[in-house]
TORTOR-72090 format. One record per residue: x, y negated, z of N, C-alpha, C in turn; residue in three letters. Coordinates in steps of 0.1 Angstrom, whole numbers, padded with zeros to 4 digits, always signed. Example, Ala and Ser with C-alpha at 12.3 -4.5 7.8 and 13.67 -1.06 7.14 Angstrom:
+0132+0057+0078+0123+0045+0078+0132+0033+0078ALA+0128+0022+0071+0137+0011+0071+0129+0000+0079SER
END
This chain:
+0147-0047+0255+0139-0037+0247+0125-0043+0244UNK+0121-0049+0253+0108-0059+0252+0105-0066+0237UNK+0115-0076+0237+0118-0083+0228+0121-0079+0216UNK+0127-0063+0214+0126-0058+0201+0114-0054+0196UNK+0103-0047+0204+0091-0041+0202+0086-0059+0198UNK+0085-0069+0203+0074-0080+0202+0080-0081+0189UNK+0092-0084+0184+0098-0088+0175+0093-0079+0163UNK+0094-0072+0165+0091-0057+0159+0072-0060+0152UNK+0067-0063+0164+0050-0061+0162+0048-0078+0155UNK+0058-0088+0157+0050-0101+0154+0058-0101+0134UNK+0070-0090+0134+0073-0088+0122+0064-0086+0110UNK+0057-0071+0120+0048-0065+0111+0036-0076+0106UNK+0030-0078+0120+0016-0091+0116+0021-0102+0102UNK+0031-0106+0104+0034-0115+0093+0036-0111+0077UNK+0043-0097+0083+0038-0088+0066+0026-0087+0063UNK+0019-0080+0072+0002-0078+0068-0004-0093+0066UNK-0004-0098+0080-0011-0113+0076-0009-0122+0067UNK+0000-0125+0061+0006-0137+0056-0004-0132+0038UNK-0004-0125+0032-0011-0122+0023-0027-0121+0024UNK-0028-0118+0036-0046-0117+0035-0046-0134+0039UNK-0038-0138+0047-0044-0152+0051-0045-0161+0037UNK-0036-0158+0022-0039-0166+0012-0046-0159+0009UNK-0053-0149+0009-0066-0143+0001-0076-0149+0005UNK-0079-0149+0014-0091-0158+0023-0093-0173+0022UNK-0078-0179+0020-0079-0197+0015-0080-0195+0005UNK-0078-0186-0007-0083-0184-0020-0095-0182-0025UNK-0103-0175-0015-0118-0172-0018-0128-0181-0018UNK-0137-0179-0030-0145-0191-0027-0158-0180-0025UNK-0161-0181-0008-0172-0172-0008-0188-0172-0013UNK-0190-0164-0012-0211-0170-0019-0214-0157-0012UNK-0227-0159-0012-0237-0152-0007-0245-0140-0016UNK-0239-0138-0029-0245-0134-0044-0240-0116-0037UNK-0248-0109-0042-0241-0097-0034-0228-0091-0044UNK-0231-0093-0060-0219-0088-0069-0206-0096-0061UNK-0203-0111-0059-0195-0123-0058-0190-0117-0046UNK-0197-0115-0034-0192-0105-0022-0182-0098-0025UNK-0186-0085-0034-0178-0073-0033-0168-0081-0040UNK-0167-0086-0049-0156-0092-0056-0144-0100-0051UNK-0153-0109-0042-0146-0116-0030-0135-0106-0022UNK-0139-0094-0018-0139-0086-0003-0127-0073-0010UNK-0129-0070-0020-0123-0056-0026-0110-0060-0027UNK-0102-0071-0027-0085-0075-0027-0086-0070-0013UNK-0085-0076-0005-0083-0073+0009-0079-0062+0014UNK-0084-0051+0005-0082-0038+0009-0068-0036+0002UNK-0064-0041-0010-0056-0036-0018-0041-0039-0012UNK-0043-0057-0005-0033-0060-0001-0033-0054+0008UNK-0040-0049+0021-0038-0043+0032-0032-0034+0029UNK-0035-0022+0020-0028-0009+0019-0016-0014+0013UNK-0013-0020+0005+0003-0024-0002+0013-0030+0011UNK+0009-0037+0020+0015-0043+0025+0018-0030+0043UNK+0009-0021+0046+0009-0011+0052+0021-0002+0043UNK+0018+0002+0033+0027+0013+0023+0037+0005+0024UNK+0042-0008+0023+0054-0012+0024+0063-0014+0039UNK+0056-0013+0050+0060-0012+0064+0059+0004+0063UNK+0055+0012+0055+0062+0024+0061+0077+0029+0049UNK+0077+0022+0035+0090+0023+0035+0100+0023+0038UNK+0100+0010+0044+0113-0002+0053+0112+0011+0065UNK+0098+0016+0070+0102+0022+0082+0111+0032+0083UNK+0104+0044+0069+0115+0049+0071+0130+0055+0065UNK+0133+0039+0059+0148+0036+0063+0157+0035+0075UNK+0147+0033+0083+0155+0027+0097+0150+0035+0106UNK+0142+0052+0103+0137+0055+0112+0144+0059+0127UNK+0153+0065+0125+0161+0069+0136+0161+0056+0150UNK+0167+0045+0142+0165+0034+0149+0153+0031+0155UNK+0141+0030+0148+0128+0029+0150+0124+0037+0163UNK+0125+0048+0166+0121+0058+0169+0123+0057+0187UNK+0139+0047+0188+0143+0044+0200+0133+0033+0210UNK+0125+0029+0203+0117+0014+0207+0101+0014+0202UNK+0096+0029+0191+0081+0026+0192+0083+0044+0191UNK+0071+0045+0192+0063+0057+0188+0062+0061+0178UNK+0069+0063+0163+0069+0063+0156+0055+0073+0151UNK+0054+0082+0148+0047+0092+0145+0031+0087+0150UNK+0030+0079+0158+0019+0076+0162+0013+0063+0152UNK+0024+0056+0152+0026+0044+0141+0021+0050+0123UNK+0029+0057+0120+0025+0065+0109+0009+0070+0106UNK+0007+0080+0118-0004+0083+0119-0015+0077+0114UNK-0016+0062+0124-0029+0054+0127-0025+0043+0110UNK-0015+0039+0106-0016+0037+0091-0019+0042+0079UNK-0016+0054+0084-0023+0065+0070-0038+0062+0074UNK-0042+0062+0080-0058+0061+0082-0064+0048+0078UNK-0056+0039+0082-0062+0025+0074-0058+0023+0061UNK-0042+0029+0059-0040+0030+0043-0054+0041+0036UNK-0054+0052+0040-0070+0062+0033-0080+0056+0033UNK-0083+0048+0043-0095+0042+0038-0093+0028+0030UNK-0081+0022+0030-0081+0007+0020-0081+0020+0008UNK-0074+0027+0005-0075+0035-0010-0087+0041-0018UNK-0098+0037-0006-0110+0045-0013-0120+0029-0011UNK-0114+0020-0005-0126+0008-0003-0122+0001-0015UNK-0111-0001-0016-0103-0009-0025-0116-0006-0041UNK-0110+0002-0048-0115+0007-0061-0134+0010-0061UNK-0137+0015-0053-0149+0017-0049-0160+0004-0051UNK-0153-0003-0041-0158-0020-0036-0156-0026-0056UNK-0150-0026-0064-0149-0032-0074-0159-0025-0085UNK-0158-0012-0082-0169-0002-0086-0180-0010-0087UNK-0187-0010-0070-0198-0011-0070-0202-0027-0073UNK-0189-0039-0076-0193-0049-0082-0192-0050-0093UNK-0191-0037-0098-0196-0043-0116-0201-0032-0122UNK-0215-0027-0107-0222-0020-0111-0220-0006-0119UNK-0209+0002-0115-0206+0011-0116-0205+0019-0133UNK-0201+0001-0136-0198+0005-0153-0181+0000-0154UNK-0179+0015-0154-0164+0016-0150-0155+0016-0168UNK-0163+0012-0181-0160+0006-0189-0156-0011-0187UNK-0163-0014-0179-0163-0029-0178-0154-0036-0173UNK-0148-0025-0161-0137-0030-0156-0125-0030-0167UNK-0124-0021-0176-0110-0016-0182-0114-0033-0193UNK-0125-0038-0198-0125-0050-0206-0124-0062-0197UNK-0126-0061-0184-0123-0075-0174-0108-0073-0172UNK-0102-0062-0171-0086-0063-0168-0078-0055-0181UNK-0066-0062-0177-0060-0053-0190-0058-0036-0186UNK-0063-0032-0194-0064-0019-0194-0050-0010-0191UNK-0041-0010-0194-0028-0005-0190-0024-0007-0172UNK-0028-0014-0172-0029-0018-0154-0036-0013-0146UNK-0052-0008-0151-0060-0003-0143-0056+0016-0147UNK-0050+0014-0159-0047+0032-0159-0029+0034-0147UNK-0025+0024-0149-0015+0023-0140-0020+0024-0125UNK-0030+0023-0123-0032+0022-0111-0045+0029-0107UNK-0050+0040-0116-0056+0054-0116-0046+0063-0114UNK-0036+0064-0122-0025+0068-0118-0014+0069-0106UNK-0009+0056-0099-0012+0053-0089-0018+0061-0075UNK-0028+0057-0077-0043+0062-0066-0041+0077-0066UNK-0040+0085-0077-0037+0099-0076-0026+0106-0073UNK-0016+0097-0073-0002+0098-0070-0003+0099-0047UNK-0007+0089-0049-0003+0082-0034-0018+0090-0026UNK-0029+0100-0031-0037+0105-0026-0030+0117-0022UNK-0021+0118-0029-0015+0135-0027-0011+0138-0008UNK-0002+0129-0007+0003+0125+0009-0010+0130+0013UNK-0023+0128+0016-0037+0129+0026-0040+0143+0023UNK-0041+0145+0009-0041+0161+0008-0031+0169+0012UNK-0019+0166+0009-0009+0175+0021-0009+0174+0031UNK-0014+0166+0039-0015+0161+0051-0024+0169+0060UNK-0036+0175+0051-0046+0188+0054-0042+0197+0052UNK-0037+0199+0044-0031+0212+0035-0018+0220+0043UNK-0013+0207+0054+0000+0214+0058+0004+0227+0062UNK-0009+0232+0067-0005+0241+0078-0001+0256+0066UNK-0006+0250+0056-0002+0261+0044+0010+0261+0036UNK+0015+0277+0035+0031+0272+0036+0034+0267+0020UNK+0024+0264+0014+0029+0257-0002+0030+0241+0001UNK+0026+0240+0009+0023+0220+0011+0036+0222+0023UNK+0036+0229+0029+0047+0225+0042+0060+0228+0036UNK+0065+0239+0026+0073+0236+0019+0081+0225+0008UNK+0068+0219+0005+0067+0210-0007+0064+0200+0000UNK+0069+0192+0012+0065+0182+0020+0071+0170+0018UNK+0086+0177+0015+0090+0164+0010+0089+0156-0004UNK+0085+0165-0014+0082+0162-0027+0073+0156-0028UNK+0062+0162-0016+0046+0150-0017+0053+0138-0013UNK+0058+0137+0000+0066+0121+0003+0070+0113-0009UNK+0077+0126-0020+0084+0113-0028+0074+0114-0040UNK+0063+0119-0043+0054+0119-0049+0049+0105-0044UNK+0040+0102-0034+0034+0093-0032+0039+0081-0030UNK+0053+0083-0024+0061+0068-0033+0063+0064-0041UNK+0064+0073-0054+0062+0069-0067+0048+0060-0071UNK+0040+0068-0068+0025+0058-0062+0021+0046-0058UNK+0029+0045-0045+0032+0031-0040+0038+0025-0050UNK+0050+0026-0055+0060+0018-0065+0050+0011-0075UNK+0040+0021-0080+0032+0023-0093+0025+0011-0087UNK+0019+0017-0078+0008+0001-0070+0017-0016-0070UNK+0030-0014-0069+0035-0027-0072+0031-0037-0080UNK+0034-0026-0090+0034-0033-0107+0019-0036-0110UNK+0016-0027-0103-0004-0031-0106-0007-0043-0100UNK-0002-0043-0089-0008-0055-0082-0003-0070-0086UNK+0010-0069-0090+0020-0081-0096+0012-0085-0109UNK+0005-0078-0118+0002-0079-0126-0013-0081-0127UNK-0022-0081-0120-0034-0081-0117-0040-0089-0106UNK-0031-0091-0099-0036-0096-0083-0036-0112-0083UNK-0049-0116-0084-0054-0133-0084-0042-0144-0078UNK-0037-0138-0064-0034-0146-0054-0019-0141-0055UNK-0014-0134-0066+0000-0127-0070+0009-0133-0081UNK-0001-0147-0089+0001-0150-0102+0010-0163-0096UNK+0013-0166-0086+0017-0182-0086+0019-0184-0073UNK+0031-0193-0066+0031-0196-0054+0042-0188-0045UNK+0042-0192-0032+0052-0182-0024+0045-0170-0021UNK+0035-0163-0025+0033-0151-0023+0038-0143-0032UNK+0038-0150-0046+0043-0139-0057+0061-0135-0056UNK+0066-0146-0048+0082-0144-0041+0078-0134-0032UNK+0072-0133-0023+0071-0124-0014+0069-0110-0016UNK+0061-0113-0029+0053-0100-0031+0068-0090-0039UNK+0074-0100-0046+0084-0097-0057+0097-0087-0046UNK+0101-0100-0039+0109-0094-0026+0104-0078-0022UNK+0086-0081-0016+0083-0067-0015+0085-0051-0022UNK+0086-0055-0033+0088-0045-0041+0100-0042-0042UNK+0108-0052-0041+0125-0047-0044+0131-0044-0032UNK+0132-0045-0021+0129-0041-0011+0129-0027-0012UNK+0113-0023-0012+0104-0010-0012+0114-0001-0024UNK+0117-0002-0032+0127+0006-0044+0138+0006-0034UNK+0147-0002-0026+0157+0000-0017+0155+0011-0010UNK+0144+0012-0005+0144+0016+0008+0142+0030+0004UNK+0134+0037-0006+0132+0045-0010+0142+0050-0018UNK+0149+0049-0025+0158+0053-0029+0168+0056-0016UNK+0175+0051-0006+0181+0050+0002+0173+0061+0014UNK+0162+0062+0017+0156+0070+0023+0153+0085+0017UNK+0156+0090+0006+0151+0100+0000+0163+0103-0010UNK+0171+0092-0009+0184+0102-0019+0200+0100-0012UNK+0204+0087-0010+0216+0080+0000+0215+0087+0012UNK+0203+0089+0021+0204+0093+0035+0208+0107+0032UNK+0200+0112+0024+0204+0126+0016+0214+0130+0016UNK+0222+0124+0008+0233+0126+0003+0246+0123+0015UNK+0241+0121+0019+0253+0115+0029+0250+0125+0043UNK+0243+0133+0042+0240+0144+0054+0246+0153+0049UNK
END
């Protein structure tokens, strides 16, 4: 049982880590305060994508899961680091380019960053029903926010494949690619297969 949990925890670290560790050999840091935020604002993005994607896979396998961690506790403490990468992420890019939120849509292609306004409002819903539960329109509609905010996540794929420095080239963009097809598996499979087969 040991050995599934370690296996289990040294899994996850290599999801999460293995993309921040190229973001970090990719950075060329400076001291400039714009260069900072610019430097620092990926980090959030891949954290949350790579979090949003351990709770896909999760819960495909939840049942299993469930026998060997704490699941609910697991969830929990991720939405909290996923809520704040979703507000550091865009924010942090904000405030490096001086909060001329024109400037961003002419530094990136534009279809990307509305894809991923889009996105961000998709995958915000989850935190708002998350408060909202105790009311019977959100606790009814619980599972639709779920598959709301996956759509979200999916949406963050394509943003990030298409936009992400350290996503253009290399064994991360395999990884990242895998990640996503994957994450369509699992969701699909979690929200319509498991479904259908109950």
């Amino acid at each position: 049982m040991k050995i599934i949990k370690y296996s289990m925890l040294t899994f996850g670290c290599l999801v999460i880590g293995y993309p921040l560790w190229v973001r970090f050999n990719n950075t060329a840091w400076s001291w400039d305060y714009h260069q900072i935020l610019f430097s620092i604002f990926p980090f959030f993005g891949l954290l949350a994508f790579t979090l949003l994607w351990l709770h896909s896979i999760s819960g495909a396998f939840e049942p299993w899961l469930r026998q060997y961690i704490n699941f609910d506790w697991f969830v929990h403490i991720t939405s909290i680091i996923i809520l704040i990468c979703l507000i550091a992420h865009p924010l942090l890019l904000v405030m490096g380019m001086d909060f001329n939120i024109k400037g961003i849509f002419f530094s990136y292609d534009a279809k990307y960053i509305w894809l991923a306004i889009i996105a961000w409002l998709l995958l915000i819903t989850y935190d708002i029903g998350k408060v909202l539960k105790k009311h019977d329109f959100f606790a009814k509609n619980w599972n639709a926010i779920l598959i709301i905010s996956n759509i979200g996540f999916l949406l963050t794929f394509f943003h990030s494949l298409a936009l992400g420095s350290d996503l253009q080239q290399g064994p991360l963009r395999i990884i990242w690619i895998f990640y996503g097809i994957t994450a369509m598996l699992a969701i699909a499979y979690t929200y319509g297969v498991k479904k259908f087969l109950k």
